[in-house]
C-alpha positions as CSV (number, residue, x, y, z in Angstrom):
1,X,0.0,0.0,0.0
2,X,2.6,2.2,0.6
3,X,4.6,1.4,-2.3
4,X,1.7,2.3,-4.3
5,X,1.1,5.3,-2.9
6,X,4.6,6.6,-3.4
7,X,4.8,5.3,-7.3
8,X,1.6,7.8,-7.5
9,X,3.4,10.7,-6.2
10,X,6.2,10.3,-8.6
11,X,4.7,9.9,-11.5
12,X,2.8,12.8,-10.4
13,X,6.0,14.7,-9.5
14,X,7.2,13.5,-13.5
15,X,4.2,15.1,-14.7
16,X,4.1,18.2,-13.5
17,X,8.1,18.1,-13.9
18,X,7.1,17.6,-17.9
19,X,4.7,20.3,-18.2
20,X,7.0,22.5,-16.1
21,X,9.9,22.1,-18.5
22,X,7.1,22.3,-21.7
23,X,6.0,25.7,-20.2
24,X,9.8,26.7,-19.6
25,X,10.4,25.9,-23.4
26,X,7.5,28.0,-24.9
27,X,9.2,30.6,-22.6
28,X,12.3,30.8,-23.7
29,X,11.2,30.5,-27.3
30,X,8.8,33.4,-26.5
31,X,11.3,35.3,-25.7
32,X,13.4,34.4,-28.2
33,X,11.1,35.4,-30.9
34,X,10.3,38.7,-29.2
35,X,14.2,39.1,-29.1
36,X,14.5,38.0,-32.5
37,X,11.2,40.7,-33.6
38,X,12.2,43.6,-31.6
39,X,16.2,43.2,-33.4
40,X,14.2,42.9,-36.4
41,X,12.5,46.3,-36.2
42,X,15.5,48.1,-34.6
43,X,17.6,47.3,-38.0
44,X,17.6,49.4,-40.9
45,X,17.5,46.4,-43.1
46,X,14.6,44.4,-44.7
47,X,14.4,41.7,-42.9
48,X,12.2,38.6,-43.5
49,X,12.1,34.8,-42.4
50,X,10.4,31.6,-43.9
51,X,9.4,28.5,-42.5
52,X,11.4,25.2,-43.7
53,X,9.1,24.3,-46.9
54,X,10.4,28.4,-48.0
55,X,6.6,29.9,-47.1
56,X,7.1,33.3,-45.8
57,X,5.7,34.0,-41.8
58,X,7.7,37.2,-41.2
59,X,8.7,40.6,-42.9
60,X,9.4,43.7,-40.8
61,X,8.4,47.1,-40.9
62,X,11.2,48.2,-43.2
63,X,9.1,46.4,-45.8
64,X,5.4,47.3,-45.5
65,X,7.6,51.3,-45.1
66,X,9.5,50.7,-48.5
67,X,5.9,49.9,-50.6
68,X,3.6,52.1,-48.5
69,X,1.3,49.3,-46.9
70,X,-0.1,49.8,-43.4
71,X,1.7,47.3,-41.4
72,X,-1.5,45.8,-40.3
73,X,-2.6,44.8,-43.7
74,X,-0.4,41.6,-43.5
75,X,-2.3,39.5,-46.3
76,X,-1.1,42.4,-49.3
77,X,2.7,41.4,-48.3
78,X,1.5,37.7,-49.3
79,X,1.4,39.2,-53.0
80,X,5.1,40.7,-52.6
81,X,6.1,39.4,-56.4
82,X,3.5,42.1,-57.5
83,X,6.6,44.4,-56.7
84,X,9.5,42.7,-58.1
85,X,10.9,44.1,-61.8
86,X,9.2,41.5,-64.2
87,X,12.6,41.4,-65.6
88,X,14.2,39.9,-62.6
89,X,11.1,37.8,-60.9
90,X,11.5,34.5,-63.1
91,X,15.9,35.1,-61.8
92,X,14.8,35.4,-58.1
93,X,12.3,32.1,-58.3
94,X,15.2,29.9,-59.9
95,X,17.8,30.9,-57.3
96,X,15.3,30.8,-54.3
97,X,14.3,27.4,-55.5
98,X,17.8,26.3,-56.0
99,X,18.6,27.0,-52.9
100,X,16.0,25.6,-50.5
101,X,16.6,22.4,-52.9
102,X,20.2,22.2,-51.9
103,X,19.8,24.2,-48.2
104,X,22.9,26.4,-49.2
105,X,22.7,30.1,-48.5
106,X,20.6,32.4,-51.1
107,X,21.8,35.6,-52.7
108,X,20.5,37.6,-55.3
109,X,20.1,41.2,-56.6
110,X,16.9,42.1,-58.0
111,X,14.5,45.5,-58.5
112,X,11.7,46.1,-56.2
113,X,8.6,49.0,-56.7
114,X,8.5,51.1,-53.5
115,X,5.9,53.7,-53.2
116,X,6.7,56.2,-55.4
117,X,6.5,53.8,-58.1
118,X,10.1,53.7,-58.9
119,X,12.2,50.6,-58.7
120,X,15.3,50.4,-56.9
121,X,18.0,47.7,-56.6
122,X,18.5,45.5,-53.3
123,X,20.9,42.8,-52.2
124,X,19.0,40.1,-50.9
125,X,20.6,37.4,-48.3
126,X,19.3,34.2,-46.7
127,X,20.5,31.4,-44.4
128,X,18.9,28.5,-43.4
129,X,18.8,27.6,-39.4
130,X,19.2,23.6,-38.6
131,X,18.1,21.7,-35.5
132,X,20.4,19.2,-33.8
133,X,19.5,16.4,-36.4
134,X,20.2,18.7,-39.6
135,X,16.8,19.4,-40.5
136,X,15.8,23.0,-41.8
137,X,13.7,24.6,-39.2
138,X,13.6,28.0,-41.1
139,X,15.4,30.2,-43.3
140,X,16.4,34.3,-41.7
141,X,17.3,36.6,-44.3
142,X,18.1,40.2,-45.6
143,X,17.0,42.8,-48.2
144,X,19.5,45.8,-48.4
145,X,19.1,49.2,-50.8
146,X,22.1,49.1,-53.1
147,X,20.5,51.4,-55.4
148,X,23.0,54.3,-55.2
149,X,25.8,51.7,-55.7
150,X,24.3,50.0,-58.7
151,X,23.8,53.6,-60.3
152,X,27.7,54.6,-59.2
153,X,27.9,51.6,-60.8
154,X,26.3,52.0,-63.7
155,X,27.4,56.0,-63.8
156,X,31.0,54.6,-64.2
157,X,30.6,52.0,-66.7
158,X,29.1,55.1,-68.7
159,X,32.0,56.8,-68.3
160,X,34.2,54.3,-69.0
161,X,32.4,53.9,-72.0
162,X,32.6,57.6,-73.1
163,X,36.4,57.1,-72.1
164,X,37.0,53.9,-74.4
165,X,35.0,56.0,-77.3
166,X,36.8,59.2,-76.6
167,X,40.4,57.1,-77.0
168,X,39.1,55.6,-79.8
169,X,38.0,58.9,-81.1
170,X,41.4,60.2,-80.5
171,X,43.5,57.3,-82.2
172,X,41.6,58.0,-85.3
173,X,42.0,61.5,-85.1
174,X,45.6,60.9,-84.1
175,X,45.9,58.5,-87.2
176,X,44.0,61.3,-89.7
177,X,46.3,63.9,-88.3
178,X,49.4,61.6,-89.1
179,X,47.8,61.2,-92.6
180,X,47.3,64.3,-93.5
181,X,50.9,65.6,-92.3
182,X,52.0,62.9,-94.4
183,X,49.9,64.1,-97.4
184,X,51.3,67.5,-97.1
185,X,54.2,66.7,-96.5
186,X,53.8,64.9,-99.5
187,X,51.9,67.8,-101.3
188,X,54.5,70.1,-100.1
189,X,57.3,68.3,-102.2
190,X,55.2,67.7,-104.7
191,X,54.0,71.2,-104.9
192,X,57.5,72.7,-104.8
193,X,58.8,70.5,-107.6
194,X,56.5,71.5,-109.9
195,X,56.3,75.2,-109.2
196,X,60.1,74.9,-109.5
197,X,60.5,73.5,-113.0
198,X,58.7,75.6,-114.9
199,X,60.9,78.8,-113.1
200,X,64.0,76.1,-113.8
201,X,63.3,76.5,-117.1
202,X,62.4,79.8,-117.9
203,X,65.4,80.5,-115.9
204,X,67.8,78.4,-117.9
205,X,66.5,79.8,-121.3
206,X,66.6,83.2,-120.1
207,X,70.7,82.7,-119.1
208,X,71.2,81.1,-121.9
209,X,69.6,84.0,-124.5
210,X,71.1,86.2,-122.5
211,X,75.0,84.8,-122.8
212,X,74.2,84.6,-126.6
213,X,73.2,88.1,-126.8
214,X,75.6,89.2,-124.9
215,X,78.4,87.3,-127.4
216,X,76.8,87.8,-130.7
217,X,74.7,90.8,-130.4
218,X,70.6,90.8,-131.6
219,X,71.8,89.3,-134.5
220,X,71.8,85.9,-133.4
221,X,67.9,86.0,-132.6
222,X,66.3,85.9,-135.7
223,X,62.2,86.9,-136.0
224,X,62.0,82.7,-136.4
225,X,64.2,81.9,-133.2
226,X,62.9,85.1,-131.0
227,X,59.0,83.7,-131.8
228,X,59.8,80.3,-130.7
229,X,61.4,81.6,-127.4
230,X,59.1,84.0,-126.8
231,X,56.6,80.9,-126.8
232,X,59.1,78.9,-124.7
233,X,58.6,81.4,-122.1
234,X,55.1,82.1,-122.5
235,X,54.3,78.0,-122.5
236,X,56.1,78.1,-119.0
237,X,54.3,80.6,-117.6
238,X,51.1,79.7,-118.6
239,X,52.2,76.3,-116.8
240,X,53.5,78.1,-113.2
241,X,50.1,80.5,-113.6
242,X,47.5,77.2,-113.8
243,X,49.5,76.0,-110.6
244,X,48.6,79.1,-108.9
245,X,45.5,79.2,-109.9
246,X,44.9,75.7,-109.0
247,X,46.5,76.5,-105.5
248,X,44.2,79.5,-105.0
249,X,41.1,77.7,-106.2
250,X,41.6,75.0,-103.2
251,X,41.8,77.0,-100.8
252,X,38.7,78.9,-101.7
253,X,37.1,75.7,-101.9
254,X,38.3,74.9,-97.8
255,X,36.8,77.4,-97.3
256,X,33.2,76.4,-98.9
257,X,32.7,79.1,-101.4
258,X,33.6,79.2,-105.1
259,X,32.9,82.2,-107.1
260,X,30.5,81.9,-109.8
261,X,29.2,84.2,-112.4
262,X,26.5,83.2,-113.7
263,X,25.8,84.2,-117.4
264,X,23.3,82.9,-120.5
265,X,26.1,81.4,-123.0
266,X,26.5,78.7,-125.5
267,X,28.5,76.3,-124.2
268,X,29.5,74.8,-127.5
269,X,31.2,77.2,-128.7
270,X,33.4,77.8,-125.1
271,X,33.8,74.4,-125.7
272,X,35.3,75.0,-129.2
273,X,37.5,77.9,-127.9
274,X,38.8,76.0,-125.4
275,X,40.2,72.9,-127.4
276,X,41.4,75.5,-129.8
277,X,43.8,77.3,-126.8
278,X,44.4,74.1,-125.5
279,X,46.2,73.0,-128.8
280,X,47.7,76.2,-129.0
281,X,49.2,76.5,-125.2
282,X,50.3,73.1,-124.8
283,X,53.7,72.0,-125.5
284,X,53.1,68.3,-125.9
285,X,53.0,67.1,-129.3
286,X,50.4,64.5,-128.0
287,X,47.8,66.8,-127.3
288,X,47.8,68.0,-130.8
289,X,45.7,65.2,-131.7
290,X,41.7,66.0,-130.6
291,X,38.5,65.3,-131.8
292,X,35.8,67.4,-131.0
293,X,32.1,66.4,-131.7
294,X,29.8,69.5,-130.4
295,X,26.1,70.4,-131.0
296,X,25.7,73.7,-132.3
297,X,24.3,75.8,-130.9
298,X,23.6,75.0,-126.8
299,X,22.6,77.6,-124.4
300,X,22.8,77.5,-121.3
301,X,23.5,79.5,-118.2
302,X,27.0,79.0,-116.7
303,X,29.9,80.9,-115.3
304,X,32.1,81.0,-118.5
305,X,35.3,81.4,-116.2
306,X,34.8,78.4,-114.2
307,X,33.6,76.3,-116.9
308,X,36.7,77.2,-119.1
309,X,38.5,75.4,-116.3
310,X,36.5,72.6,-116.1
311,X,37.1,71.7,-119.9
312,X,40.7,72.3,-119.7
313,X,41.5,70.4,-116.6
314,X,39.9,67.6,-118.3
315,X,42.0,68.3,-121.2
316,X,45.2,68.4,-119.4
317,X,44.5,65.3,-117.6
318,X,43.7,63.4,-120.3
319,X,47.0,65.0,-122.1
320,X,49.1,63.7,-119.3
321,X,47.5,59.9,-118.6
322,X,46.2,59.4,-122.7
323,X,49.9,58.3,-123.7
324,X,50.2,60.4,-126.9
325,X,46.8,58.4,-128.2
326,X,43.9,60.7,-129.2
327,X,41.5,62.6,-127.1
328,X,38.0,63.0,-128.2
329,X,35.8,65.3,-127.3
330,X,31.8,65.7,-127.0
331,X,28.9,68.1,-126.2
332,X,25.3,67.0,-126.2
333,X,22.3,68.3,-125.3
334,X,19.9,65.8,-123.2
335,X,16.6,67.1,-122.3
336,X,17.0,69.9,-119.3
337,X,20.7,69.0,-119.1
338,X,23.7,69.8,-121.0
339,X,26.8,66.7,-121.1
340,X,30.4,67.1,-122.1
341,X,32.7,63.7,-122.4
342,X,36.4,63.8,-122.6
343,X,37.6,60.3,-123.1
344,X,41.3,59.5,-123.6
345,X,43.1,56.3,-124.5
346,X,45.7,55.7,-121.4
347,X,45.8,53.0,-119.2
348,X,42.1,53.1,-118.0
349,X,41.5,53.4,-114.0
350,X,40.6,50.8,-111.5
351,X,37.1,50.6,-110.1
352,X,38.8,51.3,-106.4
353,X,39.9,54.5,-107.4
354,X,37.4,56.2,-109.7
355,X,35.8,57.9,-106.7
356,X,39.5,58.8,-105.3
357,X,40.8,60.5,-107.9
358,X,38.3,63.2,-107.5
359,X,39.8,64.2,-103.9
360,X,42.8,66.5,-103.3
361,X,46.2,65.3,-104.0
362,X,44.8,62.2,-105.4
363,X,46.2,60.3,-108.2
364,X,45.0,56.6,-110.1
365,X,49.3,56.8,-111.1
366,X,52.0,57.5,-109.1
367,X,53.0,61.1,-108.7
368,X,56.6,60.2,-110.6
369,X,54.7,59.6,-113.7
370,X,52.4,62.2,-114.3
371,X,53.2,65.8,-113.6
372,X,50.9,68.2,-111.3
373,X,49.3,68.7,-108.2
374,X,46.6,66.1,-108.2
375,X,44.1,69.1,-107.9
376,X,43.2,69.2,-111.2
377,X,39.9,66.8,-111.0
378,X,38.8,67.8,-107.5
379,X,38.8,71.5,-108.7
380,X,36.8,70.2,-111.7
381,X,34.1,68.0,-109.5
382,X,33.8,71.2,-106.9
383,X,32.9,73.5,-110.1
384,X,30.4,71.4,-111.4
385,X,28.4,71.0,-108.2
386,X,28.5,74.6,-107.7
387,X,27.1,74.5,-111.2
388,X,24.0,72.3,-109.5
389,X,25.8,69.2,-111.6
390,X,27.9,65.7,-111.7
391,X,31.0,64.4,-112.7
392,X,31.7,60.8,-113.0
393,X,34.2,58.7,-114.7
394,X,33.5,55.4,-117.3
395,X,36.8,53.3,-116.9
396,X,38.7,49.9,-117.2
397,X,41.8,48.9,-117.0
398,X,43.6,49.1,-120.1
399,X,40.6,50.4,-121.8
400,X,41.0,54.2,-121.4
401,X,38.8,56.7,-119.4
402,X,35.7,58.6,-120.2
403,X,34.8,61.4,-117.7
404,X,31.2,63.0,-118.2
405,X,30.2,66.3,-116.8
406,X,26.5,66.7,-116.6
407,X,25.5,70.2,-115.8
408,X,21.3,71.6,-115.8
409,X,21.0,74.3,-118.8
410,X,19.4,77.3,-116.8
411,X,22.1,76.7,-113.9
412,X,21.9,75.5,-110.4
413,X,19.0,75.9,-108.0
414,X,19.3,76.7,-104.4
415,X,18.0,75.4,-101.3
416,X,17.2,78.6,-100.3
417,X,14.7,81.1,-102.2
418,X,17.8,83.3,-102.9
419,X,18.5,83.0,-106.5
420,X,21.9,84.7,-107.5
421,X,21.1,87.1,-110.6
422,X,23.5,89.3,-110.2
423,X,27.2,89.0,-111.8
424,X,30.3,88.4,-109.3
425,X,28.4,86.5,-106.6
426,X,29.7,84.1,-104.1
427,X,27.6,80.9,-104.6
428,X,28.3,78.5,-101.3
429,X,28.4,74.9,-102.5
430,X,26.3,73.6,-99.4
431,X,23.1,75.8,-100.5
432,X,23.4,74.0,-104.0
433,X,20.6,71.9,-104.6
434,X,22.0,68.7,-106.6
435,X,18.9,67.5,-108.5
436,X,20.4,64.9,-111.1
């Protein structure tokens, strides 16, 4: 009886022990969650927890602050992928699955909508917590603004960018620059070469006439002899003057104006005139031999100046790359449009360099071949579109070339309403309006 009694009183005693240490338990973890909740809302961090199966139980008041919800209304922060990018929501499921599949911390960066509607970058952080046995209990984590560092971010990449580009800029301007010092460097040799020769020679003839009138008296210069020297030196003049000119005439075109007089002409016949002095100046035999095939009469309104120069650039470049072979000539008339063809018989011009040769200092042969500037056809193409017209070459290798100048008959129209009647005007290429 008395053994019975005290087996009573300790199972009793066990009991009570038991619900003692149950109560103690939901204690301390009472107070551990209140710990854990007051920490929670004392950090300036988002903070949120999960349970093991990754269901959310917990977000602080950082979060329901950042997208303007009362902190009551607990059930909107149960639709909390409502504020995430839609660029970066599918990213944050994979990884957040990912990593509750193999229970390894979770990081990520993704954009969430605060109130003011504008999306802002955060860090986000998780850890799982294990019991004794290894089994997730629950997974604490972190969501921090990293806005400001994403956009210094960002901010420098930009710059960086600009940087790259503005190096690579500067290489190509540094690479231009080297080219174009070459080119006048070039130009500059070129340039003093052939300015030189022509005062060479008129200097040598002039020492010369000079030491044989000097020993046989004006006797020795017969009316025959005196003519042809007297050509001699007016041939090399002619030839130092056109360099000038062609000088001058560049740099008037730097500077994007070319003067123009406009005037009501027939451009046959200044056609005809031209081929005539052209025979008569030059001193190659070779360029004695031109055909000219002109409608007569076609007027048309043109700056008889300018478009002297035009023909006999294209004269004197056929002279020097035709080889002594003929040089034909034509002028046709083709509805509002007047055409001129000079076509030559030389060594014809590669397909790569028929837009070339119409830039400054350009040749299709080397400079040591074929005397000159090289300015002769970009004066020629900068005339014509002042004109309102086009220049273009026909060529093939071995074949010859044919260039065609196509100019309107009533002269070029403007983008503006100004229209240039009277004579000595300055026409700017740019407000030419090109309307072949």
């Amino acid at each position: 009886m008395v053994l019975g009694s005290s087996v009573a009183v300790i199972l009793i005693f066990i009991t009570f022990l038991s619900v003692f240490l149950i109560f103690i338990e939901r204690k301390i973890h009472q107070k551990r969650d209140e710990d854990f909740r007051y920490i929670a809302e004392s950090i300036p961090q988002m903070l949120w927890s999960t349970d093991e199966k990754g269901q959310t139980k917990y977000f602080n008041g950082r979060w329901y602050e950042y997208f303007g919800i009362s902190v009551e209304d607990r059930e909107a922060m149960t639709h909390w992928k409502s504020y995430v990018h839609p660029d970066d929501l599918e990213r944050i499921i994979d990884r957040w699955n990912r990593a509750l599949d193999e229970k390894k911390p979770y990081e990520n960066e993704y954009r969430l909508k605060g109130k003011d509607g504008i999306y802002k970058w955060f860090l986000s952080r998780g850890i799982p917590i294990f019991n004794r046995d290894g089994k997730v209990l629950k997974w604490i984590g972190t969501a921090t603004d990293i806005h400001q560092n994403k956009e210094a971010l960002r901010s420098r990449d930009q710059l960086l960018n600009l940087l790259d580009q503005e190096i690579a800029t500067r290489k190509i301007q540094a690479r231009e620059l080297q080219c174009a010092i070459k080119t006048r460097d070039e130009f500059m040799s070129m340039a003093s070469h052939e300015l030189k020769t022509p005062l060479t020679s008129l200097h040598l003839q002039t020492q010369m006439a000079k030491k044989i009138l000097e020993k046989n008296g004006s006797s020795a210069f017969p009316p025959e002899r005196l003519q042809k020297l007297i050509i001699t030196f007016d041939n090399q003049v002619n030839r130092l003057t056109r360099l000038i000119e062609d000088l001058l005439d560049v740099i008037k075109i730097n500077r994007g104006s070319i003067p123009i007089n406009l005037q009501w002409g027939n451009i046959s016949e200044l056609v005809t005139e031209t081929v005539e002095r052209f025979n008569m100046e030059s001193p190659e035999p070779m360029t004695r031999n031109i055909s000219l095939d002109a409608e007569k009469p076609i007027h048309a309104r043109f700056d008889r100046f300018r478009m002297e120069q035009v023909i006999y650039n294209l004269l004197s470049n056929a002279a020097k790359h035709g080889e002594g072979a003929p040089i034909h000539v034509e002028v046709r008339a083709k509805s509002s449009l007047y055409e001129i063809s000079v076509s030559d018989q030389g060594p014809g011009i590669p397909l790569e360099h028929q837009k070339r040769i119409f830039k400054p200092f350009e040749r299709a042969s080397s400079s040591r071949q074929i005397s000159g500037l090289g300015l002769g056809l970009h004066i020629v193409s900068k005339i014509v579109e002042a004109h309102g017209g086009r220049v273009g070459v026909k060529s093939s290798p071995g074949l010859g070339a044919k260039f065609i100048v196509e100019v309107p008959s009533d002269g070029p129209h403007f983008k503006d309403a100004v229209e240039y009647q009277a004579i000595g005007k300055t026409i700017p290429v740019e407000q030419v309006s090109h309307s072949l």
